[in-house]
Structures are given as structure tokens and as C-alpha cells.
C-alpha positions, -999 to +999 in steps of 0.1 A: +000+000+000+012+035-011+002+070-006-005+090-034+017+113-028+054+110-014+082+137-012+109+130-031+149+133-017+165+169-020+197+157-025+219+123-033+229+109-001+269+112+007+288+078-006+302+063+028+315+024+032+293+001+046+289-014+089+269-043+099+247-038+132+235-072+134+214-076+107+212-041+098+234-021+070+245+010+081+259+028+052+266+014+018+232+029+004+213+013+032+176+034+044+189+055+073+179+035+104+161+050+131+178+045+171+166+051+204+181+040+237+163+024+265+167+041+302+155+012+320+179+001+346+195-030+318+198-054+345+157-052+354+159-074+324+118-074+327+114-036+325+143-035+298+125-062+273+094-044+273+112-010+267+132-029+239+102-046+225+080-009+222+105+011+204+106-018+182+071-022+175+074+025+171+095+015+144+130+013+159+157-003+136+185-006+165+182-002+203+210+012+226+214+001+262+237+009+290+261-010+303+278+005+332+283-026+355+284-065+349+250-073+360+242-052+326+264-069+301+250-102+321+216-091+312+224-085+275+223-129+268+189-129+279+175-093+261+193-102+227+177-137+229+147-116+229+147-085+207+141-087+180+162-056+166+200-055+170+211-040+207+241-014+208+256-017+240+265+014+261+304+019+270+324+043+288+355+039+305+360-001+315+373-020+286+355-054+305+323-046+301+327-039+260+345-073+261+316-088+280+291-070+260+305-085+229+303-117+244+271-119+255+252-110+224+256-072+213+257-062+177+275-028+184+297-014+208+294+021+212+324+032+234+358+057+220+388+038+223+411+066+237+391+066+270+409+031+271+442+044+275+464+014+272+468-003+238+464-039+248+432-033+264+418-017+229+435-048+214+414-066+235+385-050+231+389-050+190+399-088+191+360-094+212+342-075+184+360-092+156+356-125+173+320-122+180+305-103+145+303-067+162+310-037+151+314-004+169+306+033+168+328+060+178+306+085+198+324+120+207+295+148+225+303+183+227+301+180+263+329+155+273+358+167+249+393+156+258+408+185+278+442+189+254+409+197+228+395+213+240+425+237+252+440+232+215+411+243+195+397+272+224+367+250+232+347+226+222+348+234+185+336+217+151+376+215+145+379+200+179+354+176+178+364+162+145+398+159+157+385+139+188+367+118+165+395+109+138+421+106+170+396+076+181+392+063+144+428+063+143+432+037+174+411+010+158+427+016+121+457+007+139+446-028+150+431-031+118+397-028+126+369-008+102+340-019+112+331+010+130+305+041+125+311+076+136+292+103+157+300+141+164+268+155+183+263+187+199+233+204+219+240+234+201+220+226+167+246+247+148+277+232+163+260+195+156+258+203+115+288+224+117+309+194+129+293+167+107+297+185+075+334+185+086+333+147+093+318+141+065+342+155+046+371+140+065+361+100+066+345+076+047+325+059+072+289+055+081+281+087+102+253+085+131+238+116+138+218+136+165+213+168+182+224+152+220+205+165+248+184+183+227+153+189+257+120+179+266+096+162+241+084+194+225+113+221+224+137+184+218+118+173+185+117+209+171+152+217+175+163+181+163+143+184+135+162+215+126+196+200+129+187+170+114+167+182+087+194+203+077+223+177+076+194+149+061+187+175+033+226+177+026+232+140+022+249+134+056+231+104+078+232+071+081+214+065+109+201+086+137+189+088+172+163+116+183+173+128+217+141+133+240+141+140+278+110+115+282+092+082+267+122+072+242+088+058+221+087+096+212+123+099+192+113+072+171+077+090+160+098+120+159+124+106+136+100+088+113+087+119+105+118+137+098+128+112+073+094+109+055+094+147+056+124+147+032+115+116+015+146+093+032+115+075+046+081+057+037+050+045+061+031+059+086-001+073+082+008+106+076-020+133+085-019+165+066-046+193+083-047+232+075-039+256+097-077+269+100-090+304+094-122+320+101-137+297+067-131+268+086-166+246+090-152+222+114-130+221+142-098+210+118-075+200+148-095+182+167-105+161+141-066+155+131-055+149+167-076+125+170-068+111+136-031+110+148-040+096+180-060+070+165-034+062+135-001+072+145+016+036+154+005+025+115+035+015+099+017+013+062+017+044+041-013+064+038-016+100+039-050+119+052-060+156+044-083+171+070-092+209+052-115+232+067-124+245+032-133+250+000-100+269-012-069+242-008-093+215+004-102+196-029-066+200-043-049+180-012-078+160-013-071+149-049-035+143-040-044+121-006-058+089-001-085+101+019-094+141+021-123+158+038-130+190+029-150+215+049-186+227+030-213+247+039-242+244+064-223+211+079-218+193+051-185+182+040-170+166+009-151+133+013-124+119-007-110+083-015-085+076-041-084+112-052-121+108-062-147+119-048-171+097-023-193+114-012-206+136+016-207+136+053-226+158+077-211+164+115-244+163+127-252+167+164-218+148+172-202+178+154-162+166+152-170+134+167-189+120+135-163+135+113-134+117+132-152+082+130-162+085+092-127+094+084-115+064+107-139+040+091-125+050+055-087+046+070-095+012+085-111+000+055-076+009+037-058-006+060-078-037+062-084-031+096-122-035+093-125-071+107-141-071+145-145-032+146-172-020+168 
């Protein structure tokens, strides 16, 4: 099932080698996956599978999860057994837990070898990933910048944190080790597609990108979809993690839409509603809430016009799978197919009827009619 209408790429997407995360390309031409990161406490292995098992049903394509202790790396035999998407595993400082982690089941480290200061323990650590099919990513923040960096460059820089990142890159190259991804984020949206427009330029591996600590669920997905629109709209992205204080469910809706808003991305039920003016006949945002609320864990494409009038109604109608279009005296025009299908009146329930005729055409689209009330 398509929608009738799908935006198209702006741009050709940057050429960058290809990384295995499990069973998921990164790089090489592959979609750009979608990531989110539990925050669970890994070793309530209960909690932690369900958290696992509802960004995957959002649409997750990889999950991270922290491993700051050996009961977490313990717990990842058990949660890989059951996810059903590849697990990343969470490292900082201690070289035995990304040897465990390896071990015991996870498709990626992330971790940046020169917090491991001696050689033979990266040795170590690249030997476990080679050994065991995983591959790792090299994640550098703004906010935890080597202090020579940081002094070097006069902060924490685009310069500086491409330096950091290529200085890591540099330690696994040495043991002969590519399969690894890449990372540069920032809080400061410009800083974020400042340095990855560097790294991009600089390396040939699969970049993972993401405006880190970006805020709560609202002010998070609007400034993330700035920084990530802009770098997504340049090419540069392989995969990419929306970072939400909150319900990590949330980054994944938010980073579906950013792709499918640039055309890097199909499915979803995708909800297109006027802004409303005083020719609105209806109530147009109540009826798409609810539409969204109703729809919005669809993963097939369809995409749904709810217009309060006559003026742009019938023309996004005609490029939707379903349109309504607000009429006079209560009585609206409804589209299937880009054809018209007749009329609907709101009636006494007002919105209410309008939001379960439009939800009995989706359903019947989807196939969802079977059982419904």
C-alpha cells in the first residue's frame, strides 16, 4: 500500500563504506535506520525487554542500552535472545564490560577507544568485536571533549570535535579494525551540522547523527528536526537517534517523520490538516488529533487531508488517499483515491462523526475492518 503522494529526496545521499549492526546495513546505500536508547535500569531485564520490545514495535531499527556494570552486560544474553532488533551496548571507560558485552550478544559497541588508554586493552576489546561479528561506533559529545581539545582548539569546537573523533578512528585503524561508525553530536544545533559537515568531509565511514540533549519532548523534536533536517537535506546520515528527555517511544515517532518529511522515509499514516482560518466549517484540529492519535503507530503508508475549506481543500484531497473538505451548512466533501465519495454531515456529534467516518474509510484501507465495533 502507497500514498499518493510522497516527497521526493532533496539531495543524493553522501557515498560512505558500509557497517553491519547485526542484521542491519548502516551505510553502503542502506535506508537511514532509526535508534533510540532504553533508560531502564539494563539489568531489570523485565522492564528492559518491554522497553526494547516498544521502540521496536514505534519503528526502531536498532536499540542502545547501558552498560555501566556487569549485571548489565550479564543481562544483555537474555535481552538479545529476545529483541528482536539489533542491541548497541552502552560503553564508557572499562574495557570489561565492552568485552563482555561483545560476548554476550551485542551487535554494536558504542564506546571511544582513547578513553581506554592502554593499547592492549583496545587490542582486546577489538579482538572481542572481531571475534564475536560486532562492530562499533565511535561516539564524541560536545560536552565530554578531551581537555588537550578542548585547550587546542579554544573549546569545544567543530575542528575539535572532529579531531577527537578521527584521533579515536585512528586507534582502531591501527589494529586493523573498520568496522566501526562515527558520531559528532552537539546540543547546540549549529555546532551538531557544523561538525558533521566537517566529518563528513574527512572520513569515509557510516556517520550516526543527532542533536544530543536536545530537551523535553516538545522544544527536543523541534530543535532536532532543525539539525537534522538540515544535515538529512545535505546528504549526511546514516542513521540517527532523536534525543528526547521522556518516553524514548517519542524519538522514534519524531524521527519517522523527519525522514518521511524529506523523503529518506516511507510508512506511517501521515495526517496532513490546515492551519484553519475564520472559513473553517469544522473544528480542523480536533479532528486531526484525533486522527493522529488513533493512526499514528500505523506503519503502512497512507496519507489523510483534513481541510476546513473550499479553497486548498479539494486540491490536497485529490493528492491524498482520503481528504475531507469542509462545506457549507455542515456538510462536507469526502475523498477516496483522489475521487470523490461522497458527503458527510457532522451532525449533532459535530467533530466526533467527522473523526469516526474518516477512521472508518482509513480502517477499510488498512484492512483493519475485521471485528471493529
Amino acid at each position: 500500500m502507497s500514498a499518493r503522494y510522497e516527497a521526493e529526496p532533496l539531495t543524493a545521499r553522501r557515498v560512505s563504506r558500509s557497517v553491519r549492526v547485526g542484521d542491519v546495513q548502516v551505510g553502503g546505500g542502506a535506508p537511514i535506520s532509526i535508534q533510540s536508547m532504553t533508560n531502564t535500569l539494563t539489568a531489570d531485564i523485565a522492564a528492559t525487554e518491554a522497553q526494547i520490545r516498544a521502540l521496536a514495535d514505534a519503528g526502531a531499527d536498532i536499540v542502545r542500552v547501558s552498560c555501566p556494570d556487569e549485571e548489565s552486560t550479564a543481562a544483555l544474553k537474555t535481552l538479545t535472545r529476545a529483541a528482536t532488533v539489533p542491541l548497541v551496548a552502552d560503553i564508557h571507560f572499562h574495557y570489561r564490560r565492552a568485552i563482555e558485552a561483545a560476548c554476550n550478544g551485542a551487535a554494536c559497541l558504542r564506546f571511544n577507544p582513547g578513553n581506554i588508554s592502554e593499547s592492549g586493552r583496545v587490542r582486546e576489546v577489538v579482538r572481542a568485536a572481531r571475534d564475536n561479528g560486532c562492530s562499533i561506533r565511535i561516539g564524541v559529545n560536545s560536552g565530554s571533549l578531551e581537555r588537550d581539545l578542548l585547550e587546542r582548539y579554544g573549546g569545544p569546537t567543530a575542528e575539535a570535535l572532529v579531531a577527537s573523533v578521527l584521533r579515536h578512528a585512528e586507534f582502531l585503524e591501527e589494529h586493523d579494525f573498520r568496522e566501526y561508525k562515527v558520531s559528532c553530536k552537539a546540543s547546540e544545533v549549529t555546532l551538531a551540522v557544523r561538525s558533521n559537515r566537517l566529518l563528513a568531509s574527512r572520513t569515509d565511514a557510516p556517520i550516526h547523527i543527532g542533536i544530543t540533549e536536545s530537551g523535553s519532548a516538545r522544544t527536543g523534536s523541534l530543535r532536532s528536526a532543525v539539525g537534522l533536517g538540515v544535515l538529512l537535506a545535505e546528504g549526511i546520515g546514516d542513521t540517527l537517534r532523536v534525543s528526547l528527555a521522556g518516553d524514548p517511544v517519542e524519538e522514534v515517532r519524531v524521527a519517522r517523520m523527519i525522514l518521511r518529511s524529506l523523503g529518506l522515509r516511507s510508512g506511517g499514516v501521515l495526517v496532513v490538516a490546515c492551519p484553519g482560518c475564520a472559513r473553517q466549517q469544522f473544528d480542523v484540529g480536533r479532528v486531526a488529533e484525533a486522527l493522529e492519535s488513533r493512526f499514528g503507530e500505523r506503519v503502512e503508508t497512507l496519507r489523510v487531508s483534513v481541510m476546513g475549506c473550499v479553497v486548498n481543500g479539494p486540491g490536497e484531497a485529490l493528492g491524498s488517499d482520503i481528504g475531507l473538505t469542509g462545506g457549507g451548512r455542515g456538510t462536507h466533501q469526502v475523498y477516496v483515491g483522489g475521487e470523490r465519495a461522497g458527503r458527510v454531515c457532522a451532525g449533532d456529534g459535530g467533530e466526533d462523526e467527522l473523526v469516526e467516518e474518516l477512521s472508518r474509510l482509513v480502517e477499510e484501507r488498512l484492512g483493519l475492518t475485521q471485528g471493529r465495533q
